[in-house]
C-alpha positions in Angstrom: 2.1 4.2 -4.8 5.6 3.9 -3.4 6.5 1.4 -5.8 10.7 2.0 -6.0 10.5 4.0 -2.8 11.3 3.3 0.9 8.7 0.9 1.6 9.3 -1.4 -1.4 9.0 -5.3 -0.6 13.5 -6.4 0.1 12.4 -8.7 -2.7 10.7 -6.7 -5.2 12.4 -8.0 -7.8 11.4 -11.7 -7.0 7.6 -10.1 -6.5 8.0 -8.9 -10.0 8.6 -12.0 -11.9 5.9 -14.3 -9.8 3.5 -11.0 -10.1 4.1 -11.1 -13.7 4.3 -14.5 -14.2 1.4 -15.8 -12.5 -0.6 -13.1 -14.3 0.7 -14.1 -17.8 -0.7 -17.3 -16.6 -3.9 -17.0 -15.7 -4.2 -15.5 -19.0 -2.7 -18.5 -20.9 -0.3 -16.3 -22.8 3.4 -17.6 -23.5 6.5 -15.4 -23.1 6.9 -15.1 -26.2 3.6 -13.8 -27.5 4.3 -11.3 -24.1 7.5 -10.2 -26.0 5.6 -10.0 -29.3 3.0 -7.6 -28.1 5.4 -5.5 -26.4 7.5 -5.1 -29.1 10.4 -6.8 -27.6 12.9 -10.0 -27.9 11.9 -13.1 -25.7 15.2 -12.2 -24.3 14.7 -8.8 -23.4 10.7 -9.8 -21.7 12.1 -12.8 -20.3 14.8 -10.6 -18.3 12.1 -7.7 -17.6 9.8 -10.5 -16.4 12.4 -11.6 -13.7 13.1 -8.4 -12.6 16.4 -7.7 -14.1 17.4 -4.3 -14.6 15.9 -1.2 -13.4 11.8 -1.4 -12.7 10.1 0.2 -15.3 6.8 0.9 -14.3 5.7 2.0 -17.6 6.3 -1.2 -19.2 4.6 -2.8 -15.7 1.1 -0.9 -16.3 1.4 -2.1 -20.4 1.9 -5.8 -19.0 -1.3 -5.6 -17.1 -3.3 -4.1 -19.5 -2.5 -6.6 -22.5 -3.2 -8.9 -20.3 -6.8 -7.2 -18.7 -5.8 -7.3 -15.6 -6.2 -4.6 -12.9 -2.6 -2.2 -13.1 -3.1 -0.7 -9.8 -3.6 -4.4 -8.3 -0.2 -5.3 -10.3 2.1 -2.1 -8.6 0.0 -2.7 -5.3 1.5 -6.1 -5.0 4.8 -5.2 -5.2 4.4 -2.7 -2.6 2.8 -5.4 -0.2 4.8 -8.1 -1.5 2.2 -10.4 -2.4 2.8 -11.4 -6.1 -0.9 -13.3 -5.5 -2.9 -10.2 -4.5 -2.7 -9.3 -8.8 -3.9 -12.4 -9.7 -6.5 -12.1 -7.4 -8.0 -9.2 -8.4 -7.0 -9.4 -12.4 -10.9 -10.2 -13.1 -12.8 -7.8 -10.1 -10.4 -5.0 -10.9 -10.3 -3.8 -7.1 -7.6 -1.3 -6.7 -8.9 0.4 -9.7 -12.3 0.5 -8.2 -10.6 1.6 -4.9 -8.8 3.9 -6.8 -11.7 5.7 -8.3 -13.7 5.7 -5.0 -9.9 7.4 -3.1 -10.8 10.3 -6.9 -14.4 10.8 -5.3 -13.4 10.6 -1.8 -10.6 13.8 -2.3 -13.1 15.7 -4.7 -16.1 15.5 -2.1 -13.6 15.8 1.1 -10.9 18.3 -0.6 -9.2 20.3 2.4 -11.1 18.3 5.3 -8.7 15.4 4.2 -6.0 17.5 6.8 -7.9 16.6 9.6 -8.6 13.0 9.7 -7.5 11.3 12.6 -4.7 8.3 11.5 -6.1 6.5 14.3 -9.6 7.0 12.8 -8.4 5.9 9.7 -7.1 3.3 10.5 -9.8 1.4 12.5 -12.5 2.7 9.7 -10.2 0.6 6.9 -9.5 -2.1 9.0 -13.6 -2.3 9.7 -14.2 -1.9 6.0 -11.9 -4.6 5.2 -13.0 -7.3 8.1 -16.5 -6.5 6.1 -15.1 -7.1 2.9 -13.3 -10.4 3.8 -15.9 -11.7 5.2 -18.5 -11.1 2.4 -15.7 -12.6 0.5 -15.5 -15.4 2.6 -19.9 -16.0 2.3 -19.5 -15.5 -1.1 -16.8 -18.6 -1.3 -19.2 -20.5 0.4 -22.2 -20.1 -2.0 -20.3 -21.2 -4.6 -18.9 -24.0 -3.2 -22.4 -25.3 -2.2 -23.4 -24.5 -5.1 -21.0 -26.5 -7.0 -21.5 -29.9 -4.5 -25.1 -29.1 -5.2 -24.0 -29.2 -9.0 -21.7 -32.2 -9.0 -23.9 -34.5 -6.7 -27.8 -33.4 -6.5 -28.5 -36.1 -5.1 -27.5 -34.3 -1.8 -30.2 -32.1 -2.1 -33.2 -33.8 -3.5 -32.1 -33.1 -7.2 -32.8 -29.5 -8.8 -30.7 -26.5 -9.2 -29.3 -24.9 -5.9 -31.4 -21.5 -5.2 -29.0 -18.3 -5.4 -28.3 -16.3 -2.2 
């Protein structure tokens, strides 16, 4: 993660507070119950929130786990500068799931890692993640079928839509 390093977002510290933000959020949780649980003043969580002061990354990871959502998904989009991409994966946890698939991958691959072609690399992630967007993508659609199906059965002869 090169969260603070070269590649950081120019407006990390915007990315923070929306990151933050939108996750305290989705969790219906109030800044000051935030402050509470972190053992600081509203004022002192209020300035962390909008990315005042240094980053503390520390403090980051504790925000994301009172609030169950996925800390590698919450540093991950400061580094793409997506404050969205958290929120989005607060409930699937998917960087931590990537993350423990990247602990397999070095412990089967170990030294081989050397090798690997960046070219290769990148044209097998890109591939995985064309996959992945698109199952995403079906997956959307089921459940908005389902739910038209839901709110007006009438569409389709009554009954329960089938699951895919």
């Amino acid at each position: 993660m090169v969260v603070g390093g070269s590649h950081r977002s120019p407006n990390w510290r915007a990315h923070i507070g929306a990151t933050l933000k939108g996750l305290r959020r989705l969790r219906n949780v109030r800044p000051p119950q935030m402050a509470e649980r972190l053992h600081l003043s509203i004022r002192a969580y209020e300035n962390f929130e909008n990315g005042k002061g240094r980053l503390n990354v520390e403090r980051l990871l504790r925000v994301a786990t009172l609030l169950d959502a996925d800390p590698y998904a919450t540093l991950t989009a400061l580094d793409v500068g997506s404050p969205e991409f958290a929120q989005r994966c607060a409930n699937n946890k998917l960087m931590s799931i990537l993350m423990l698939a990247l602990r397999d991958f070095d412990r089967k691959a170990q030294d081989a890692i050397v090798g690997l072609d960046p070219l290769f690399l990148m044209k097998a992630f890109s591939a995985f993640f064309d996959q992945l967007a698109e199952h995403a993508a079906e997956q959307q659609e089921v459940i908005a079928r389902w739910q038209r199906l839901r709110d007006n059965p009438d569409e389709d002869g009554g009954g329960e839509p089938e699951a895919d």
